[in-house]
N, C-alpha and C positions, 0 to 999 in steps of 0.2 A: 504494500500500500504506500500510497504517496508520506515521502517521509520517512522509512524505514530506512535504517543503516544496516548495509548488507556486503556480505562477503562475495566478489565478484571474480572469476579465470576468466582473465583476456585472451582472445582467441584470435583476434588478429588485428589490423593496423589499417586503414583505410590511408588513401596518398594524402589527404589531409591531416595526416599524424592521427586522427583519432582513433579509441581502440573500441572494440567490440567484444565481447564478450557471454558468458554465461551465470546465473545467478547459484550462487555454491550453497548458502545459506543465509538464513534472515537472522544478524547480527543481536539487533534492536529492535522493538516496535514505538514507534513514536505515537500513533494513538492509541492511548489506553482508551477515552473515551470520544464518543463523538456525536456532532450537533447537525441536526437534520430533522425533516418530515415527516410526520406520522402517514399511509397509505393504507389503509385496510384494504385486504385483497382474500378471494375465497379461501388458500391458501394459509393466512394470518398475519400476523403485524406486522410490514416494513418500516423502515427507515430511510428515507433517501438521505443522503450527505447535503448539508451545506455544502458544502466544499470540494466544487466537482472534481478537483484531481483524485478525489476518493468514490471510486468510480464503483464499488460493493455496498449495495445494497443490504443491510444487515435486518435481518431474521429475528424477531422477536417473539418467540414463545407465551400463548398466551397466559403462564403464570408469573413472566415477569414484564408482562406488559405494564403493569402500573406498581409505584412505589408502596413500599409497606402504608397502610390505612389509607389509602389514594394518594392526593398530591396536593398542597398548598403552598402556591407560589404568586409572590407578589409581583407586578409587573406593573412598575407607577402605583395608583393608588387603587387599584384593583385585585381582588384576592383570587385568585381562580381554583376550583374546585373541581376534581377528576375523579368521580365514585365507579363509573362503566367504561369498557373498551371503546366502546361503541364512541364516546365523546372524545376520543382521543382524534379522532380522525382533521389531517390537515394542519394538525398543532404541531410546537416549535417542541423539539424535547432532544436533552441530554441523555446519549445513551453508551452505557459501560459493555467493551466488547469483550464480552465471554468464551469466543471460540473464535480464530480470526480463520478468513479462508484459505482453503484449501483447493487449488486448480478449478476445478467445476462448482465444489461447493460455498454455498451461500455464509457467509461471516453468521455467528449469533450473539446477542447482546440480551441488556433488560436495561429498559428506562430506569432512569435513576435521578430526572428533574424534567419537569414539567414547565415551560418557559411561557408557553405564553399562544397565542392566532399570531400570524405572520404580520398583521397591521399594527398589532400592539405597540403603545409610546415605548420607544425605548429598549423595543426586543432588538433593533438592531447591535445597539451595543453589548445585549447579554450573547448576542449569538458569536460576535466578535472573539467577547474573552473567553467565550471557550473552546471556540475554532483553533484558537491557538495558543490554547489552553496557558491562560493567563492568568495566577496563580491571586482570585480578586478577593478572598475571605484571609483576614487572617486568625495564623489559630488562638485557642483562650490564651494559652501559654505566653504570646508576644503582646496581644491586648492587657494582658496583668503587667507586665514588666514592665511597660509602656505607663502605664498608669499609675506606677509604682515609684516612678522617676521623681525625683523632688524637682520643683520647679526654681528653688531658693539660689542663689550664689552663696556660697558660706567668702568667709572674708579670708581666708585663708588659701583658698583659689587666687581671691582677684588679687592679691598679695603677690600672684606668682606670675603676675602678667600684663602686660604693656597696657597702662590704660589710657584709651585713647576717647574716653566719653567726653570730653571736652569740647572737639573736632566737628566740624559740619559733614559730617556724612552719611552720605545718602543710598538709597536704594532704587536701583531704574529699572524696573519692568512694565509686563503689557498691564490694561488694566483687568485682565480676568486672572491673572495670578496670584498664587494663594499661601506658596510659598517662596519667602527671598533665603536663599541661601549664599549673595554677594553682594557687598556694598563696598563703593568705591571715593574718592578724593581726590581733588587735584590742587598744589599750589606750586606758587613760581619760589623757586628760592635766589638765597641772596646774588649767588654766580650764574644765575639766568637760565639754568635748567629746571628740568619739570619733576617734582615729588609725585608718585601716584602711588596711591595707599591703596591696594585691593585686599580687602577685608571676607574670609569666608567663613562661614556657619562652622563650629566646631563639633562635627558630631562625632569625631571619633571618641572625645571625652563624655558620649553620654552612651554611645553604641560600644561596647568593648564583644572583642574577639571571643569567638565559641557562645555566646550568650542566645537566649531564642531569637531578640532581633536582629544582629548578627545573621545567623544563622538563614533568616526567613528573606531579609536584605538581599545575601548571597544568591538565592535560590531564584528571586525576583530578577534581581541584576541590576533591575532600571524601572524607574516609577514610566508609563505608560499613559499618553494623555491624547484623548476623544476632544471633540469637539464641547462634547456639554458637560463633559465629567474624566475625573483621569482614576486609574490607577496605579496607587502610589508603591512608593519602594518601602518608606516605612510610614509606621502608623500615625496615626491624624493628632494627637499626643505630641509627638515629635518633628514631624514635617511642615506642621501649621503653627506651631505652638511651640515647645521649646527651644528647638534649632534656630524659626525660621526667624530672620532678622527683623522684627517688627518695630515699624517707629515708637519712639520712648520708652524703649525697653530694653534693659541691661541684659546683653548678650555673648557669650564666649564666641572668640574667632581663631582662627589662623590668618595670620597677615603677612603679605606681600609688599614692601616696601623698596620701589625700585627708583634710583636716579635718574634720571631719560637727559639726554642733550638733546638739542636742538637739531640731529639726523636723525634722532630717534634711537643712539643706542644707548643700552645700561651702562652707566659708567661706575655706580655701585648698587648694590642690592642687600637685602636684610630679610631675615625670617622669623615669627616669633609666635608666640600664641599670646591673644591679647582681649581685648576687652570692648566692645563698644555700646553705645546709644545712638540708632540710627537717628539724625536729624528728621529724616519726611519720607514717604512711601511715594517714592515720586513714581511718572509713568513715562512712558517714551512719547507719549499726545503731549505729556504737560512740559516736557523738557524741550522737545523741540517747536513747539510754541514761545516759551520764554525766549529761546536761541534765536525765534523769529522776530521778536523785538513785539508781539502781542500782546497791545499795553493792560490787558487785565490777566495775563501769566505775569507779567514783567513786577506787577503792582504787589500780586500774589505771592509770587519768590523772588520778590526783592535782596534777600538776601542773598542770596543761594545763588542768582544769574552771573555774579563774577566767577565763582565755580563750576559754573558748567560752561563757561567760555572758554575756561581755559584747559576746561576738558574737550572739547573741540579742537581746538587747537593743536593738542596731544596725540588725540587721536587721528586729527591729518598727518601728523608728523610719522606716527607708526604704519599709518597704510601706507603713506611713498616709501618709507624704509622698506617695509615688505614689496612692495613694487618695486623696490631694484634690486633688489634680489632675487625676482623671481616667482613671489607668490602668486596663485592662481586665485582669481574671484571670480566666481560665477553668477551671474544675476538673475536666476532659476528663478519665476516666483512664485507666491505659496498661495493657496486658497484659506478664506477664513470665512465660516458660517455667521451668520448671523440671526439669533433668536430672541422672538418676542418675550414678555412678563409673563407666557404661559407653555415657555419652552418650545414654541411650533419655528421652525428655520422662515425666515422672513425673506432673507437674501444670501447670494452666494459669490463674494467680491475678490478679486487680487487684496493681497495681506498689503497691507502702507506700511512702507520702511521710510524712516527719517535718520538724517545725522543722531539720531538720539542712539539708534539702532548702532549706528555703526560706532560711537564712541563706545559703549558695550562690548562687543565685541572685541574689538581693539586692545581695549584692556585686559577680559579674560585671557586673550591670545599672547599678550605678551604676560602676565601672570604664571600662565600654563609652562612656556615655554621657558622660563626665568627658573621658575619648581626644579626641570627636569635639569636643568644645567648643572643646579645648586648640588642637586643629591647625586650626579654621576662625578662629582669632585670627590664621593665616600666609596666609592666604590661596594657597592651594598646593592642588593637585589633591588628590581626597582620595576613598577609597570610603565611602560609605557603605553602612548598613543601614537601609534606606528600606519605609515601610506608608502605601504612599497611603491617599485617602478614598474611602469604599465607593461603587460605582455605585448612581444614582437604582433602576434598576430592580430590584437586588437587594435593595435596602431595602424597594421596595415588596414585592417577592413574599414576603419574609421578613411583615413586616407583613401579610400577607394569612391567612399561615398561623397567627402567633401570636394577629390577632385568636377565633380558632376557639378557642382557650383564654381567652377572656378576658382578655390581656394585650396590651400596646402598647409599642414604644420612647419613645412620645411626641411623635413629632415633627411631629404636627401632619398638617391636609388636605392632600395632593398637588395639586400644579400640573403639569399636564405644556404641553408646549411644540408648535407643529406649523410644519413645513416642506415645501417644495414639494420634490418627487422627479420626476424625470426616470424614466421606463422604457424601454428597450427592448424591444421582445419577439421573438421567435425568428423572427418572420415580414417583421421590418426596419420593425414599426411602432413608434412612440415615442407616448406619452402621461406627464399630467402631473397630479400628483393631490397631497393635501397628507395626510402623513401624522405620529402623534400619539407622542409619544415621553413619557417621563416627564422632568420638569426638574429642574434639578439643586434638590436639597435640604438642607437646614440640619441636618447632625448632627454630633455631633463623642462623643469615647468616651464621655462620659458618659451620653451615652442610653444605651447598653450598658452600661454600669458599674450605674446603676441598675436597670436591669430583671433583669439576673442575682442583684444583691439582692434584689430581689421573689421569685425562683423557689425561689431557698434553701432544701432539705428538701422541696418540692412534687415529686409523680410524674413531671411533665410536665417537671420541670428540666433533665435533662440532652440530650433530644433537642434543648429548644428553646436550651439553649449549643450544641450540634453544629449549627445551623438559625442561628445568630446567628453563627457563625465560616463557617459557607458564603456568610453574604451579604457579608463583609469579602474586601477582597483579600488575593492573597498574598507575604508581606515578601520581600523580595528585595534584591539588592545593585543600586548605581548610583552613577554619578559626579557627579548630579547631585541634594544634599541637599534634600528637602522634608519633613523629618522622620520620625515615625513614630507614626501614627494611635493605633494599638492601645495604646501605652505613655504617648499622650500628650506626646511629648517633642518638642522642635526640635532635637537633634540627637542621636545613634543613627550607632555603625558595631561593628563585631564586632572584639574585640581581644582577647579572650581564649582563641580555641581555635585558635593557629597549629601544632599537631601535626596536628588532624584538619579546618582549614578553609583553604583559598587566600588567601580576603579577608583575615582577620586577619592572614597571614604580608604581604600586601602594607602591612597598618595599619604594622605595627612598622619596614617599611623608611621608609614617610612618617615615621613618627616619629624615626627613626634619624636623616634627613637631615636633620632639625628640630634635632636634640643637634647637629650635625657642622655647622652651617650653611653645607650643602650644598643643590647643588640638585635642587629636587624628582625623585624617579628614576622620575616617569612624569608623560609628558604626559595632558590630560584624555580625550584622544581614546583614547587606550590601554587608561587606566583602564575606559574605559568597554566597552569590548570585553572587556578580564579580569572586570570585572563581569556582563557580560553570560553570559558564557560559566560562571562562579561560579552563579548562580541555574539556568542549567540542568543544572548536575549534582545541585545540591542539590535538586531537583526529582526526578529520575530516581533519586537515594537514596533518596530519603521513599516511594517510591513504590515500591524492589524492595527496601524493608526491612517498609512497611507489607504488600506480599502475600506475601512468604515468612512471615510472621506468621499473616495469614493461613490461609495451604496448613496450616505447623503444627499451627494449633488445628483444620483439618478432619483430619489426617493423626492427632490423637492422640485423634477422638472414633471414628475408622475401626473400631475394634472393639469399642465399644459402644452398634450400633446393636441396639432394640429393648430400651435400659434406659431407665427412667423420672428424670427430673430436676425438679426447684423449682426453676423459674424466674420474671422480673419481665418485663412489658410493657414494650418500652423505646417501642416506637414501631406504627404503626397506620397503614394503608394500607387501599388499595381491592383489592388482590389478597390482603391475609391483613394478618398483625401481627409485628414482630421482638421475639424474645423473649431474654431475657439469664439465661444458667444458674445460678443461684446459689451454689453448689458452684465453678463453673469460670467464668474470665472470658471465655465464649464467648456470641456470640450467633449465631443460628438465625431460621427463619422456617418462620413458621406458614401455612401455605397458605389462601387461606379454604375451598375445596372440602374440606378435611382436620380439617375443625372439623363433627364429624356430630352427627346428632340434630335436625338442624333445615336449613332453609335461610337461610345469613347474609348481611347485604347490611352493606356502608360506608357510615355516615353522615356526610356530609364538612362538616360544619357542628358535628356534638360529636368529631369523631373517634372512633367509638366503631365497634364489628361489632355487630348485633343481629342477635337469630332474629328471622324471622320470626314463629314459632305460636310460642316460648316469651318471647319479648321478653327472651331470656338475651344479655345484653351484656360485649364485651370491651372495656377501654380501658389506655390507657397508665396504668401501676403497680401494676395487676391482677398478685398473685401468685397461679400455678396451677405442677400438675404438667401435663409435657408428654413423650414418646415419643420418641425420637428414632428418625424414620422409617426414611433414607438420607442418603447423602449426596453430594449430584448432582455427577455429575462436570463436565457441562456448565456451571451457572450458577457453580460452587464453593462450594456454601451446603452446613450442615445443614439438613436439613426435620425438622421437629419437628409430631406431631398432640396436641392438647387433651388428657388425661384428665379428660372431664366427668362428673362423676356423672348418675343418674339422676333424669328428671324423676319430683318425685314424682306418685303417683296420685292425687289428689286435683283437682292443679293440671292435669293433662293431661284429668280428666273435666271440670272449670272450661271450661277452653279449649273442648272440644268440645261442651260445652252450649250457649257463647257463639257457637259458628260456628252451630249449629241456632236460635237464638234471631235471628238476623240473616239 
């Protein structure tokens, strides 16, 4: 089943290097349970899969078709009641696989939660977290400990540590944020460099090693966050409450104190565990309003707008350093939901980035990167946050497709390289043939950094950023530092968000032990497995936060289908074109069969759709209005058809002269 780690004999090598093989046995089962459809059939209870790469239908027995005493489960403020089989039918339900399949035979299970009708508020996100089985109860054991925590400073702590409540500093995030786990500072000092205080939550002095929160953290990896709600890494006690940096309120940190000149490099830096009182819960609307000179921000943080000027100014200073060096920024941008006072999705917009955003950033990045430098001077186990270098053959395929727009990374003719392959083949013959791989190649970010300059305001820019991060690998945590491609840097680890990340709460204990000259409190081999186990939940967030995103924007366009929309060509294919709503930050695909008045074929050399008889052509940037068909349940797209006007008369008797003339 999809997901399974399995033991595989490769059998042979296809001339594209790849191997093929036989499945020897099933290593792991990754779904112990699974989330799908109730079907009554003559036969007895199915299951269909959410999740069509789970393509087994599983078998439910009618004695474990319903949970012990039936089933009470809340879904919003509705209590639902499950006493007969027979009510089961077409409902959302968690089901534990008891017997998994077998070649012909059907997988068997027994329900084991009862979720909810498929329209239900909010079943989308319960289907979610257990799709990918998202770990959202936690147990008594970590709720007691959790509750357990004094909430106090004893004086004997803050004895032990830099106190910095005096200070105007602040907190910048969105405004639906609920935990700050980083507050930051800026002042000019005497010799005309920049002081930047990055200030983080201290949770390793409340989470200690082996403990259940610990314990339950690790397992999580990474707090997980939905559009109307998230799922935290730790519990609501600790996350919202005593970590999280709340204005006027005495808070432990770990602080980052680095010198910056005036190119932006450290000329010295300091580490400490310390002490603060956030001045304001500021947000990235109200800082860069005040930054805009908005005389009722400016009136409002009067005090505060020299601070945040010359946090601007800072952080221009750190993004041309990172630009000449080489760093890669991508201007990818995000979708953000927007819902009424009765939780219904209102609208579906591009996210607003402001200089607010970007001094944020800025900061943590150099923060981050200041960490990793500090601690590889101890020579001591250490995680980092590691972006290898991109494989030869995603370069080229990437290359293949940008030459089709006239553009290049630059990197020069391909070499590839050939080796001799051994095969077996299934009838216990073996031969031996030499096959051609691509060889390794000379790039480093700045081919990427340049050519995204080149695309700047061009139609074609942003598929070919989406198309230039597909052929990059993806960052990940590791106990073994080899930098980090994409940023440019030699050293890179995550220190900033120990509320909602693993890795960074593990950063702050190496550091801890670093103040306390202690030793190291994990071996490398450790590390290396908590890091391992860190990138794949961070994996499995990105991935059931990017499709409940998704689902939403198909679930908020559900009832207007048959309105017309202005939309941009984002991208162009051989089966139709993706089109991006103008109005709504959704995109749709255009079918090519669904583009009438003509017959249209893919030119895969301009990228373009042309008619045939009209030579009426689509390409990437092309604004039209478009229809919004359906919206398939199967693939989970909107389909959207063309509104083309009419060919004129004139040019259709042209055309038809031209065919009798030939």
């Amino acid at each position: 089943m999809h997901g399974d780690r399995i033991a595989v004999r490769i059998t042979r090598y296809g001339r594209d290097g790849r191997a093929e093989g036989d499945i020897v046995r099933i290593v792991e089962r990754t779904h112990a349970t699974v989330v799908g459809k109730v079907h009554l059939r003559r036969r007895g209870v199915y299951i269909e899969p959410h999740d069509d790469r789970v393509q087994h239908w599983i078998h439910i027995p009618e004695a474990l078709a319903l949970p012990k005493g039936g089933s009470v489960h809340r879904v919003g403020a509705k209590a639902l009641e499950i006493t007969r089989i027979e009510e089961l039918e077409g409902l959302i339900v968690n089901v534990e696989i008891t017997e998994f399949p077998k070649q012909s035979e059907t997988a068997l299970g027994r329900i084991v939660e009862i979720l909810g009708h498929p329209n239900d508020f909010g079943i989308d996100v319960e289907i979610t977290i257990r799709k990918f089985h998202l770990p959202n109860v936690f147990p008594p054991e970590v709720l007691e400990q959790a509750r357990s925590i004094s909430r106090e400073l004893s004086p004997d702590e803050i004895s032990k540590r830099t106190d910095f409540r005096d200070r105007e500093i602040v907190t910048i995030d969105g405004e639906s944020a609920r935990d700050f786990d980083d507050a930051v500072r800026v002042e000019h000092l005497p010799n005309g460099h920049y002081a930047l205080e990055v200030h983080i939550a201290d949770v390793s002095h409340y989470v200690r090693p082996g403990t259940f929160i610990d314990k339950e953290a690790a397992l999580r990896g990474t707090s997980v966050y939905f559009p109307d709600r998230a799922v935290p890494m730790l519990p609501i006690e600790l996350s919202t409450d005593i970590c999280s940096l709340r204005p006027n309120e005495d808070r432990l940190v770990l602080s980052a104190l680095l010198e910056i000149d005036h190119q932006g490099e450290i000329v010295s830096q300091r580490f400490c565990r310390g002490i603060i009182r956030s001045a304001a819960r500021m947000t990235y609307t109200a800082v860069n309003a005040a930054l805009e000179g908005e005389p009722e921000a400016v009136k409002q943080y009067a005090q505060l707008v020299p601070h945040f000027q010359l946090m601007r100014d800072l952080a221009l200073i750190l993004q041309r350093k990172r630009e000449r060096r080489g760093s890669i920024d991508f201007d990818l941008p995000e979708a953000q939901i927007e819902f009424n006072e009765n939780g219904e999705m209102v609208s579906v917009s591009r996210a607003a980035r402001n200089i607010a955003h970007r001094l944020i950033e800025e900061f943590m990045l150099a923060a981050n990167e200041a960490v990793d430098t500090h601690v590889s001077q101890f020579d001591v186990p250490m995680v980092h946050r590691i972006h290898e270098m991109p494989d030869a053959a995603k370069v080229v395929a990437f290359e293949e497709v940008a030459a089709q727009f006239g553009v290049s990374l630059g990197i020069g003719a391909l070499k590839v390289k050939k080796f001799a392959m051994n095969t077996r083949h299934r009838d216990g013959r073996k031969t031996r043939r030499e096959v051609e791989v691509p060889a390794e190649i000379h790039i480093t970010s700045r081919h990427y950094q340049k050519l995204i300059a080149r695309l700047q305001g061009k139609p074609e820019e942003r598929v070919l950023q989406y198309l230039m991060l597909r052929s990059l690998k993806q960052a990940r945590y590791s106990a073994n530092g080899v930098g980090h491609f994409a940023l440019a840097a030699e050293f890179y680890t995550h220190f900033t968000s120990p509320i909602r990340r693993y890795p960074d709460l593990l950063v702050h204990r190496i550091l801890g032990a670093i103040f306390d000259h202690a030793q190291p409190p994990y071996s490398e081999g450790v590390l290396a497995k908590l890091a391992d186990r860190a990138s794949e939940t961070e994996r499995t967030a990105a991935e059931a936060e990017r499709e409940l995103m998704e689902w939403k924007k198909l679930k908020f366009l559900a009832d207007k289908v048959g309105d017309e929309f202005s939309g941009l060509i984002i991208s162009t294919t051989k089966f139709g074109f993706f089109v991006e709503l103008s109005e709504y930050f959704i995109e749709g695909i255009v079918p090519i069969e669904r583009i009438f008045g003509d017959r249209y074929e893919f030119q895969e050399n301009t990228r373009r759709i042309v008619g045939r008889r009209t030579r009426r052509e689509f390409k990437i940037g092309d604004r039209l209005t478009v229809r919004l068909d359906r919206i398939n349940a199967t693939s989970r797209r909107a389909e959207f058809s063309p509104i083309i006007e009419a060919t004129p008369r004139n040019h259709r008797n042209k055309d038809r002269n031209k065919g009798k003339r030939k």
